[in-house]
CHARMM internal coordinates of N, CA and C (Angstrom, degrees):
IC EDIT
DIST 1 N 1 CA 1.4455
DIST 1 CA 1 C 1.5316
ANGL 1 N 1 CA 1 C 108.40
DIST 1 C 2 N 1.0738
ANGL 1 CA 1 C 2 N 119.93
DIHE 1 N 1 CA 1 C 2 N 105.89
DIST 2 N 2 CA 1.5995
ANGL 1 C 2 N 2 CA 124.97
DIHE 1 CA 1 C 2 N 2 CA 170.30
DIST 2 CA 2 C 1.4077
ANGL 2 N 2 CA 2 C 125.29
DIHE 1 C 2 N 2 CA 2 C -85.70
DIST 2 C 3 N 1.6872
ANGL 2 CA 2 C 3 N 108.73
DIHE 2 N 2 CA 2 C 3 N -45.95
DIST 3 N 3 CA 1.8664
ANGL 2 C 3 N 3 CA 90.32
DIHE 2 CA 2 C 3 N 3 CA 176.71
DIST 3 CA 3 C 1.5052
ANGL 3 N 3 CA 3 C 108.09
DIHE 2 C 3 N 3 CA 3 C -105.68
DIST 3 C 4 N 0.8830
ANGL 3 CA 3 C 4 N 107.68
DIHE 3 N 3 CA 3 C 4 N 158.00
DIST 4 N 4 CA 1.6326
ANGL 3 C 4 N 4 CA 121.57
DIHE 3 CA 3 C 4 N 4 CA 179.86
DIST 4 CA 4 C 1.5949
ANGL 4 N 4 CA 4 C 101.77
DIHE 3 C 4 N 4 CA 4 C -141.55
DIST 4 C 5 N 1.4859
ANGL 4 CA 4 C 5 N 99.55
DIHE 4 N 4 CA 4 C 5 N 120.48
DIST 5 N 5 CA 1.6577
ANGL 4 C 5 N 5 CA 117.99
DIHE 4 CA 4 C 5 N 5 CA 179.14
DIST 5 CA 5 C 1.7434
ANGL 5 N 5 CA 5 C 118.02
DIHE 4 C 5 N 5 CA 5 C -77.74
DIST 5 C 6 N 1.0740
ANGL 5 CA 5 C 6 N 110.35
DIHE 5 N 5 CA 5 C 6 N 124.81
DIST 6 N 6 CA 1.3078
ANGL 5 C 6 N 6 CA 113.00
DIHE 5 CA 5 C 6 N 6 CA 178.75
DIST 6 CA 6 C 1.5939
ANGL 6 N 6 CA 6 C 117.44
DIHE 5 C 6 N 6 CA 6 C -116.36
DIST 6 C 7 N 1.1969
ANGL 6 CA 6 C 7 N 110.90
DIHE 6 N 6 CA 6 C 7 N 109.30
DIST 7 N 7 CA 1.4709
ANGL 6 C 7 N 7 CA 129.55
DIHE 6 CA 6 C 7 N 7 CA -176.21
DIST 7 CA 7 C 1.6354
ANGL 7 N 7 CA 7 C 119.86
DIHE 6 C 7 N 7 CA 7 C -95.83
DIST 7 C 8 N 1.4502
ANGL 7 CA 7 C 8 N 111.98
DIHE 7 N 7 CA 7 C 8 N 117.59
DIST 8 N 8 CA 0.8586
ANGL 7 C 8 N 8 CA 109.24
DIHE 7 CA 7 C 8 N 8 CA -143.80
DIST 8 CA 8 C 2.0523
ANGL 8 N 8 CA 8 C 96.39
DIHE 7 C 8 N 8 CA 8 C -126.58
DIST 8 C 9 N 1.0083
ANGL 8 CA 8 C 9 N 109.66
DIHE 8 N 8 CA 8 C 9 N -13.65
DIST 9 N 9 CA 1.3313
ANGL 8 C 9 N 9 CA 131.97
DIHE 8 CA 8 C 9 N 9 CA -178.35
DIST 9 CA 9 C 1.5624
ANGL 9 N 9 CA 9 C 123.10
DIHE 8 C 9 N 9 CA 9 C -41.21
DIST 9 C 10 N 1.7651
ANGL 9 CA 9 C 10 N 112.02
DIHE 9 N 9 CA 9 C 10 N -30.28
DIST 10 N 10 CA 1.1831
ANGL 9 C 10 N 10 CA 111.39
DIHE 9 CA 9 C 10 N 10 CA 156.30
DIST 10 CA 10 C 1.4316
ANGL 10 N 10 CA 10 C 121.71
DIHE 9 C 10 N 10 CA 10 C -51.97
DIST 10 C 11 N 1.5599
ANGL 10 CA 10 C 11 N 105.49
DIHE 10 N 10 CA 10 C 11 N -57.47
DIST 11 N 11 CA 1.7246
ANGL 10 C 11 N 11 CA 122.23
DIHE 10 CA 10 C 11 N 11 CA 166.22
DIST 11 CA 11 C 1.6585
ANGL 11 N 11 CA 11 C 100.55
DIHE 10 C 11 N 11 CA 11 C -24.46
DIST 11 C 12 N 1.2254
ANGL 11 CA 11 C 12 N 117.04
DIHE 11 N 11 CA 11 C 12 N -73.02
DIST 12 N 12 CA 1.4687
ANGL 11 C 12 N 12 CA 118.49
DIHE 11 CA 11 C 12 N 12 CA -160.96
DIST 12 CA 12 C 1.0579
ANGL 12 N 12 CA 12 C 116.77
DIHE 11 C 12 N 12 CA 12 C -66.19
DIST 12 C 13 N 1.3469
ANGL 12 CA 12 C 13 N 128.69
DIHE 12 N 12 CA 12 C 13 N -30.72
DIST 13 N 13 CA 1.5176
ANGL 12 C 13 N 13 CA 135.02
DIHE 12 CA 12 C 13 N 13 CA -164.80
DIST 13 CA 13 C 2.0899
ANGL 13 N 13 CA 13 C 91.10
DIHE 12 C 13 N 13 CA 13 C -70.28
DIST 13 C 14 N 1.9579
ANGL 13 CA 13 C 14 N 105.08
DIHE 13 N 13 CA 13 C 14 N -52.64
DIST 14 N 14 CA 0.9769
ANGL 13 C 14 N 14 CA 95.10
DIHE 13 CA 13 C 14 N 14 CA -173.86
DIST 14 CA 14 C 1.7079
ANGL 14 N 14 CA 14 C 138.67
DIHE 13 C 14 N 14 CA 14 C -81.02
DIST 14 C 15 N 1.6423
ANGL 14 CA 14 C 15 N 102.45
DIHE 14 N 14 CA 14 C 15 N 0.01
DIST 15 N 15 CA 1.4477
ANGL 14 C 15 N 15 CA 125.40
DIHE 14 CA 14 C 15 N 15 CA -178.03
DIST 15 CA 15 C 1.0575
ANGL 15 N 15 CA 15 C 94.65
DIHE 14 C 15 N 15 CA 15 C -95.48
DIST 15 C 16 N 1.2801
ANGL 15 CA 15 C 16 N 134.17
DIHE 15 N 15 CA 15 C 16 N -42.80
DIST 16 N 16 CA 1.5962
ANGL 15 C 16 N 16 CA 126.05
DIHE 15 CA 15 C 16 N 16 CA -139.20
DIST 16 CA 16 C 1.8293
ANGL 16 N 16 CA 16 C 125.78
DIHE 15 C 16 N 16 CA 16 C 67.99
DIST 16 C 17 N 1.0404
ANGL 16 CA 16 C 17 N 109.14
DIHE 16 N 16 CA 16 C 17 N 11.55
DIST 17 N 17 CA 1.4919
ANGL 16 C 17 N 17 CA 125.75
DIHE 16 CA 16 C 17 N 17 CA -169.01
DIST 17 CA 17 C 1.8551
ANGL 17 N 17 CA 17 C 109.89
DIHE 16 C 17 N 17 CA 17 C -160.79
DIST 17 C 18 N 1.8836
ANGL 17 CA 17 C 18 N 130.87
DIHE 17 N 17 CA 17 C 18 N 144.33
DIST 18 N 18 CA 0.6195
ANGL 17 C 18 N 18 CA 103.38
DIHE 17 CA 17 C 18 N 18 CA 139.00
DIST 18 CA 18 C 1.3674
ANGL 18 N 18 CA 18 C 171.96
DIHE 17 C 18 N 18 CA 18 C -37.12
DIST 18 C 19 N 1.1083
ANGL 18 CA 18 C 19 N 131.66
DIHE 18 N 18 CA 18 C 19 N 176.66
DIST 19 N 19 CA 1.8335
ANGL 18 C 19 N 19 CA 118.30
DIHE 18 CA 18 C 19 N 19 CA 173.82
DIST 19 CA 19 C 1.2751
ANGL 19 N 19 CA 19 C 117.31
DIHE 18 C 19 N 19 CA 19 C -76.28
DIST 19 C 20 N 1.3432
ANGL 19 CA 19 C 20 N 136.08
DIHE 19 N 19 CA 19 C 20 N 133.26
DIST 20 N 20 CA 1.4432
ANGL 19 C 20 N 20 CA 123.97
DIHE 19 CA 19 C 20 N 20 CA -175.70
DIST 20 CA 20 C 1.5012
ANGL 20 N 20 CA 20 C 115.32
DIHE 19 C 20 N 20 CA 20 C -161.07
DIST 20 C 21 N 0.8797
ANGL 20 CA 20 C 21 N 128.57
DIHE 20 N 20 CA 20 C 21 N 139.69
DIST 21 N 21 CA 1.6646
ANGL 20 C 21 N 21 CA 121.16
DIHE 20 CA 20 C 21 N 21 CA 169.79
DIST 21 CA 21 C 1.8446
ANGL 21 N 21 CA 21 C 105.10
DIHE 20 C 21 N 21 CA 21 C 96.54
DIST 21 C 22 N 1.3584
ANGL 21 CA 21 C 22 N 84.65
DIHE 21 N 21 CA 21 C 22 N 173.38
DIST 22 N 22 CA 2.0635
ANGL 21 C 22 N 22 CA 89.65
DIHE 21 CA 21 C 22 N 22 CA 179.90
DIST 22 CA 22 C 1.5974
ANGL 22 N 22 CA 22 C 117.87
DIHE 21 C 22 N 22 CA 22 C -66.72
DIST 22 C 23 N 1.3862
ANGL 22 CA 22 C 23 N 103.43
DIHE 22 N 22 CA 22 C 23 N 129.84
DIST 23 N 23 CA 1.7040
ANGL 22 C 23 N 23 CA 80.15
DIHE 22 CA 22 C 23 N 23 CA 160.18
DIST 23 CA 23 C 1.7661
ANGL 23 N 23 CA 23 C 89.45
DIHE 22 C 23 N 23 CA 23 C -176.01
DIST 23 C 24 N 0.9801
ANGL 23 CA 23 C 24 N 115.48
DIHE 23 N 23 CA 23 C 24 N -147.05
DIST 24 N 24 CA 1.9484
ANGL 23 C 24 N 24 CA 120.79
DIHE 23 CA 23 C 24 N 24 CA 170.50
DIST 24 CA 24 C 1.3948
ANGL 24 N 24 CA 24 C 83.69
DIHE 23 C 24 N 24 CA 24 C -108.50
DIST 24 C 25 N 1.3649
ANGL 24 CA 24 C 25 N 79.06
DIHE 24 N 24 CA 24 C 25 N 124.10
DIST 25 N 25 CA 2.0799
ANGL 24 C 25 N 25 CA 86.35
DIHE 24 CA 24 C 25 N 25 CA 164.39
DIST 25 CA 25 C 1.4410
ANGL 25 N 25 CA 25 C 101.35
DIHE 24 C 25 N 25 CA 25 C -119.59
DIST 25 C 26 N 1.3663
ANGL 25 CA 25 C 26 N 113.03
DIHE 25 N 25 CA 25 C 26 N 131.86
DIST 26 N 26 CA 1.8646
ANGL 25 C 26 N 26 CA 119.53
DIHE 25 CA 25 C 26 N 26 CA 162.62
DIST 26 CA 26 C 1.3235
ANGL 26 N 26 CA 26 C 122.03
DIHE 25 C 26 N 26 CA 26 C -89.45
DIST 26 C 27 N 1.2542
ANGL 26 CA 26 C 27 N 133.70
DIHE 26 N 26 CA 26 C 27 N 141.85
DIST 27 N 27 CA 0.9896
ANGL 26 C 27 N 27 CA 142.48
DIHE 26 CA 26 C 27 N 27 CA -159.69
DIST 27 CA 27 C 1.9786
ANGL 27 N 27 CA 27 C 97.38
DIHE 26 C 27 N 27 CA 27 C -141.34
DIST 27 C 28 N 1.2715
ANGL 27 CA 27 C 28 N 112.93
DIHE 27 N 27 CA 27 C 28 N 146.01
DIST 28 N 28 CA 1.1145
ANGL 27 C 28 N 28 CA 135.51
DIHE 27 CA 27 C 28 N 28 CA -166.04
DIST 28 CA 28 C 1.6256
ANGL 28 N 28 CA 28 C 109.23
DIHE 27 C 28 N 28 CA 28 C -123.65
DIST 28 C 29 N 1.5880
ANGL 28 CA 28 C 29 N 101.93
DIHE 28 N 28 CA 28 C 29 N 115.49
DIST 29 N 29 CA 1.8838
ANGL 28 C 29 N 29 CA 107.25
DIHE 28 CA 28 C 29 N 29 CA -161.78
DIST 29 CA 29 C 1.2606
ANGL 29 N 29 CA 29 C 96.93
DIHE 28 C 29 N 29 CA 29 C -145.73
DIST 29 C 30 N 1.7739
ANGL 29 CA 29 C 30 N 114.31
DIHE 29 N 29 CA 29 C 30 N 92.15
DIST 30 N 30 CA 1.5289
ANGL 29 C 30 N 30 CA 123.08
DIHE 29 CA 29 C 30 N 30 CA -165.73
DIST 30 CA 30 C 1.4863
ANGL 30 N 30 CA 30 C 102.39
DIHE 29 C 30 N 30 CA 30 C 49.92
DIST 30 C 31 N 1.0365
ANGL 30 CA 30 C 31 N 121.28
DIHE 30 N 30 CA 30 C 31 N -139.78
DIST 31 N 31 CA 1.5156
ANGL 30 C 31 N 31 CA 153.34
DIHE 30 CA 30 C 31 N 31 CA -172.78
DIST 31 CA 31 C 1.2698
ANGL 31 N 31 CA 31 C 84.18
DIHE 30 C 31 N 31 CA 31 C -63.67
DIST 31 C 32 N 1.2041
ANGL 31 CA 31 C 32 N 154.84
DIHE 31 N 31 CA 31 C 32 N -131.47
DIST 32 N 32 CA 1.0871
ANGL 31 C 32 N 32 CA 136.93
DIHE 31 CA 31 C 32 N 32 CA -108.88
DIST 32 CA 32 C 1.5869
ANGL 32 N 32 CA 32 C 131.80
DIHE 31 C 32 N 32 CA 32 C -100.25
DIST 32 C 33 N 1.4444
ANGL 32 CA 32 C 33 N 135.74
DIHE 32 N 32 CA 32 C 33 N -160.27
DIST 33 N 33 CA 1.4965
ANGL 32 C 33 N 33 CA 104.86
DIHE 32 CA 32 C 33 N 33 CA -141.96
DIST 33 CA 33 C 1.9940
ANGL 33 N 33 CA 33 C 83.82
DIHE 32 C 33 N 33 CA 33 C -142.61
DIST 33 C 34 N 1.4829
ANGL 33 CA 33 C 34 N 120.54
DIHE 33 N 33 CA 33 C 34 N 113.85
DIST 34 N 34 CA 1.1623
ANGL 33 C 34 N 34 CA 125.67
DIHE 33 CA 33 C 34 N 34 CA 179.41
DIST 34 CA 34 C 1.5707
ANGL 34 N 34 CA 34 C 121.10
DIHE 33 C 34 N 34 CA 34 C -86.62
DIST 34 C 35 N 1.5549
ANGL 34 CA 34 C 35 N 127.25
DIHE 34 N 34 CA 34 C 35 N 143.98
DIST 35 N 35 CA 1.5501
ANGL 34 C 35 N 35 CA 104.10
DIHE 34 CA 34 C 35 N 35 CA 177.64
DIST 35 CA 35 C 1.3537
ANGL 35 N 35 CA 35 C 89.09
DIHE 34 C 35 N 35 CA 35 C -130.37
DIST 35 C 36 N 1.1182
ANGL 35 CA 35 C 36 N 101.23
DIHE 35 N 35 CA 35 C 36 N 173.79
DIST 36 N 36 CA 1.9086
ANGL 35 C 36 N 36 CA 127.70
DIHE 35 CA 35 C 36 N 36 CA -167.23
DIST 36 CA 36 C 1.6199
ANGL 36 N 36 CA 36 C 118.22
DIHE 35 C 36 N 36 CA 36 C -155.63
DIST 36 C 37 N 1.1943
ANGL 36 CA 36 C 37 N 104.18
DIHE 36 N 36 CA 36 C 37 N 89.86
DIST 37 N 37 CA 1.8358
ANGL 36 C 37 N 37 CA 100.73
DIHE 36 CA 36 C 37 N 37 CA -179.87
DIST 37 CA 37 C 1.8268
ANGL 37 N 37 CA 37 C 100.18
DIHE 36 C 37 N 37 CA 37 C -90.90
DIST 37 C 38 N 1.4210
ANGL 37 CA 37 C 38 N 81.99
DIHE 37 N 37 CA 37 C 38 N 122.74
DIST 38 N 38 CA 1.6381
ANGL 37 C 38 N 38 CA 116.07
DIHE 37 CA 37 C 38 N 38 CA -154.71
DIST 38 CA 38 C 1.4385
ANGL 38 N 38 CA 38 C 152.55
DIHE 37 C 38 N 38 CA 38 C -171.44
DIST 38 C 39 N 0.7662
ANGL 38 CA 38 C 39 N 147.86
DIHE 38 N 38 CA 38 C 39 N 71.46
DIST 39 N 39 CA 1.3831
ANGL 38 C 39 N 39 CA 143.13
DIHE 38 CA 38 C 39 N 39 CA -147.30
DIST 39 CA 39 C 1.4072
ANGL 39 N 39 CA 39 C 95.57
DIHE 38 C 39 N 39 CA 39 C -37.78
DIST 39 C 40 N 1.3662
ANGL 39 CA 39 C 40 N 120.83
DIHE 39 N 39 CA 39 C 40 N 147.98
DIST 40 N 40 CA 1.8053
ANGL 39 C 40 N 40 CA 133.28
DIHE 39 CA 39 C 40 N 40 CA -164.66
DIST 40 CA 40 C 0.9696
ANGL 40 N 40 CA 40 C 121.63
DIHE 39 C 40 N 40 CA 40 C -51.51
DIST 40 C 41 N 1.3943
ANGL 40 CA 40 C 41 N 112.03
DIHE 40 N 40 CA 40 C 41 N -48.34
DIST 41 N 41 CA 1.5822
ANGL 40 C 41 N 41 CA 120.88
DIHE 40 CA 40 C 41 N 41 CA 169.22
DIST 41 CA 41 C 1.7524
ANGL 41 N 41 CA 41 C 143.01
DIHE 40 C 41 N 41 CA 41 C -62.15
DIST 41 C 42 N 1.0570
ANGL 41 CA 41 C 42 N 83.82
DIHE 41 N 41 CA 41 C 42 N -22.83
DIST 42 N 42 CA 1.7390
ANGL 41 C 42 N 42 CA 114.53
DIHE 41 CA 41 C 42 N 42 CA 166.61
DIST 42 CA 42 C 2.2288
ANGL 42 N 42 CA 42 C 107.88
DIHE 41 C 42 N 42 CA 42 C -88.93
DIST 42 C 43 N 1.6551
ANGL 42 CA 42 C 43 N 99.91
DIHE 42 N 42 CA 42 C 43 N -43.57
DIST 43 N 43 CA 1.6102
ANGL 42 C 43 N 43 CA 101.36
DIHE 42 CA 42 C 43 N 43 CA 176.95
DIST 43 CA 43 C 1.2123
ANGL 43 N 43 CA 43 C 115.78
DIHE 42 C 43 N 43 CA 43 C -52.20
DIST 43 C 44 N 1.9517
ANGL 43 CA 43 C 44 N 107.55
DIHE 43 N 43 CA 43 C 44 N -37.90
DIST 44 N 44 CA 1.6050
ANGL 43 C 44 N 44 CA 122.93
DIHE 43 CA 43 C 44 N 44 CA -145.58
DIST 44 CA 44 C 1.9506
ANGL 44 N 44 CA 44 C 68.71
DIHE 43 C 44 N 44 CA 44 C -83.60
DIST 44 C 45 N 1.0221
ANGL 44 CA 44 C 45 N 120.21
DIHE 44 N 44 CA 44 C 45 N -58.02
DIST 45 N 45 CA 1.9716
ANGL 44 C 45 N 45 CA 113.29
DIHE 44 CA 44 C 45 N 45 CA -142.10
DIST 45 CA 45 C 1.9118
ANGL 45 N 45 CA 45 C 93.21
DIHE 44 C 45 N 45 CA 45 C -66.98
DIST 45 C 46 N 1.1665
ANGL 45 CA 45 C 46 N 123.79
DIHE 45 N 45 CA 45 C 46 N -21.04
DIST 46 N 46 CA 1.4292
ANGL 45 C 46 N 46 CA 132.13
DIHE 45 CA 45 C 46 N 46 CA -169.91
DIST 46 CA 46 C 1.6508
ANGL 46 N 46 CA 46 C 89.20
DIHE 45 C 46 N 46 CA 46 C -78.81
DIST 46 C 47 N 0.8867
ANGL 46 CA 46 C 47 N 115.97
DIHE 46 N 46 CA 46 C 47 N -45.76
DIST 47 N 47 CA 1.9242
ANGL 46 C 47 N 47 CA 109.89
DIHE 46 CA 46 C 47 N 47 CA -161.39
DIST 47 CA 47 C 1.8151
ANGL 47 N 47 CA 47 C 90.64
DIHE 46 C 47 N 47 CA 47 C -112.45
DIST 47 C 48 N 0.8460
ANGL 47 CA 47 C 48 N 152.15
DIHE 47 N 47 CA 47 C 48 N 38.20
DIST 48 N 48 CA 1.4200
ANGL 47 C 48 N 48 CA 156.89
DIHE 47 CA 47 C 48 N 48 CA 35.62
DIST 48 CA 48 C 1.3000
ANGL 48 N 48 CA 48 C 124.47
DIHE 47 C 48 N 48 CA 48 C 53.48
DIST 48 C 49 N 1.6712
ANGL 48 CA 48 C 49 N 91.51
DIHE 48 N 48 CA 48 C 49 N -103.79
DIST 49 N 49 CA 1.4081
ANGL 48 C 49 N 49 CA 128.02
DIHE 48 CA 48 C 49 N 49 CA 169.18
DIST 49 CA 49 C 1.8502
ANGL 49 N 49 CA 49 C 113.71
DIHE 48 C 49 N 49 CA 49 C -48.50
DIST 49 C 50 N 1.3427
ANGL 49 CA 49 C 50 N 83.47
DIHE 49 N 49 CA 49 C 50 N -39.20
DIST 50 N 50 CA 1.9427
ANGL 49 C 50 N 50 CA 92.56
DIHE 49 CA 49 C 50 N 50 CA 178.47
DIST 50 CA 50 C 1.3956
ANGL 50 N 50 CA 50 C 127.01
DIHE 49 C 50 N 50 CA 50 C -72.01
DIST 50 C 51 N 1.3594
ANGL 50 CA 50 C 51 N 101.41
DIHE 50 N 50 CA 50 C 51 N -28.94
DIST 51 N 51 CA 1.8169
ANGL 50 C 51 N 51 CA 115.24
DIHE 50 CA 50 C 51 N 51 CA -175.13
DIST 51 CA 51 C 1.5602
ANGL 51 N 51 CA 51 C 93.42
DIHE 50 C 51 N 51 CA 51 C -86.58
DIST 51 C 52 N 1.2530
ANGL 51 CA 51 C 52 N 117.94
DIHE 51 N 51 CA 51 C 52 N -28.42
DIST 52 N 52 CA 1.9069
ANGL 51 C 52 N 52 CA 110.21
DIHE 51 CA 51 C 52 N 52 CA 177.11
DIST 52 CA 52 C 1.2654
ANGL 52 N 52 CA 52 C 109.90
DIHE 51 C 52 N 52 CA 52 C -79.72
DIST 52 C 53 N 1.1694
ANGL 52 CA 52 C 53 N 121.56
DIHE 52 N 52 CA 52 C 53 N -17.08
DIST 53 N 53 CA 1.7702
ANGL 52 C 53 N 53 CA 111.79
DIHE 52 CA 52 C 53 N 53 CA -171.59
DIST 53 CA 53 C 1.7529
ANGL 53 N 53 CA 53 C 77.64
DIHE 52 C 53 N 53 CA 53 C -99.27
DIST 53 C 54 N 0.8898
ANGL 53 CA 53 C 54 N 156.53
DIHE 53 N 53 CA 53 C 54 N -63.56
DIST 54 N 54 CA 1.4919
ANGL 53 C 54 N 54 CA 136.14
DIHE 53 CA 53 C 54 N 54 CA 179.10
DIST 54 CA 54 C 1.1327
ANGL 54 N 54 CA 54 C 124.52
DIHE 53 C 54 N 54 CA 54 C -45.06
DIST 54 C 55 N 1.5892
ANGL 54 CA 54 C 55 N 128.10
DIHE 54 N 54 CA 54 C 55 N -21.10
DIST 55 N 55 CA 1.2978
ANGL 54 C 55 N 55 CA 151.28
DIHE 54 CA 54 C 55 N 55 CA 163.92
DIST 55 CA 55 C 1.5427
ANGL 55 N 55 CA 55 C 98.59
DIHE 54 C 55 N 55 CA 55 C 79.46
DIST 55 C 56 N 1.1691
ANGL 55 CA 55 C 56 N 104.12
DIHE 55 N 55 CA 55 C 56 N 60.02
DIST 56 N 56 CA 1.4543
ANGL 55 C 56 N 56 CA 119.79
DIHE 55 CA 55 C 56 N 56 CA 155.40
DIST 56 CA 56 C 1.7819
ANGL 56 N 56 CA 56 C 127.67
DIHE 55 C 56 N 56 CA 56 C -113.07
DIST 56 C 57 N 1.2257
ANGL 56 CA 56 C 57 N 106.06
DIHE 56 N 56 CA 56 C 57 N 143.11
DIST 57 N 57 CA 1.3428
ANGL 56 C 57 N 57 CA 107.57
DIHE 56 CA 56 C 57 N 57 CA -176.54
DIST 57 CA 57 C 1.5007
ANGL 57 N 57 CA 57 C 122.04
DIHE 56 C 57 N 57 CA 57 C -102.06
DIST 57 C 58 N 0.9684
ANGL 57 CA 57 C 58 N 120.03
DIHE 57 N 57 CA 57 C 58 N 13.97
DIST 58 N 58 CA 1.4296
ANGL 57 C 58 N 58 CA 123.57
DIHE 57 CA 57 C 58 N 58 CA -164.26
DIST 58 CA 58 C 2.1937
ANGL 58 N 58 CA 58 C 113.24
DIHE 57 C 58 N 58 CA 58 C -166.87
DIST 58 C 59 N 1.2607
ANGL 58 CA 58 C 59 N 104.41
DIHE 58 N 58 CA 58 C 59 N 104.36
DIST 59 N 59 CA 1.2844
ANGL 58 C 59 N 59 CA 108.80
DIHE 58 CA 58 C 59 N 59 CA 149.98
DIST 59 CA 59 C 1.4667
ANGL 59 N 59 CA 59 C 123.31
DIHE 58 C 59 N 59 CA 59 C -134.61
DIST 59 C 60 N 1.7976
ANGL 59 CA 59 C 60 N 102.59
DIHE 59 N 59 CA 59 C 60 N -166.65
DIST 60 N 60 CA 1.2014
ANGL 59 C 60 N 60 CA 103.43
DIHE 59 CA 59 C 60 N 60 CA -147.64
DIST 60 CA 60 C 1.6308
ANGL 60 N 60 CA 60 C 72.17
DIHE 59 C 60 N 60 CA 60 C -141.88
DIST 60 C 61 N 1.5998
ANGL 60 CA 60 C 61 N 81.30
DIHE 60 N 60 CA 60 C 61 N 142.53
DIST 61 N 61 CA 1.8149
ANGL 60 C 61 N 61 CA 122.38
DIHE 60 CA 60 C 61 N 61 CA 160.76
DIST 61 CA 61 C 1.4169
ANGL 61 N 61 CA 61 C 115.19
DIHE 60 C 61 N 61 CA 61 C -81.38
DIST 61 C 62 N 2.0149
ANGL 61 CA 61 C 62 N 121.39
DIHE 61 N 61 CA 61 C 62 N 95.00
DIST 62 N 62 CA 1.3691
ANGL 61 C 62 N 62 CA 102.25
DIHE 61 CA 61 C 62 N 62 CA -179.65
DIST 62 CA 62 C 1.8316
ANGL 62 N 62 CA 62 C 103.76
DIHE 61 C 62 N 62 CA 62 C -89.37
DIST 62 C 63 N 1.7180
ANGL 62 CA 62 C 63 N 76.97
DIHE 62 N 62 CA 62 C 63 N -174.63
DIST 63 N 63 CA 1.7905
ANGL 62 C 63 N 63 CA 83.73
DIHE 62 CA 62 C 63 N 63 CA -162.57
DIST 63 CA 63 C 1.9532
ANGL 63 N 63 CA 63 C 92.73
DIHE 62 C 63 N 63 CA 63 C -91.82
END
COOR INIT
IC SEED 1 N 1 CA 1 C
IC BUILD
């Protein structure tokens, strides 16, 4: 499995803006709920990497 989709749209609806900059970002992988203290882009590729070794294709950016 190579791509894994990351949806992030809850984030926006509730920021009004994408995800960006340092902070703990959570990420949502089936059932349970991953964090990453990190600037976003480094959080998103860390929980990424995590939903493929679970062999998942799809998470979510919570707000």
């Amino acid at each position: 499995m190579a791509h894994v989709n990351v949806d992030s749209s809850k984030y926006k609806r509730v920021h009004g803006k994408g995800p960006r900059g340092f902070g703990c970002w959570a990420f949502q992988i089936q059932d349970e709920v991953f964090t990453f203290i990190a600037v976003y882009g480094k959080a998103k590729r860390l929980a990424t990497r995590k939903a493929r070794q679970l062999g998942v294709s799809y998470l979510q950016t919570l707000s």
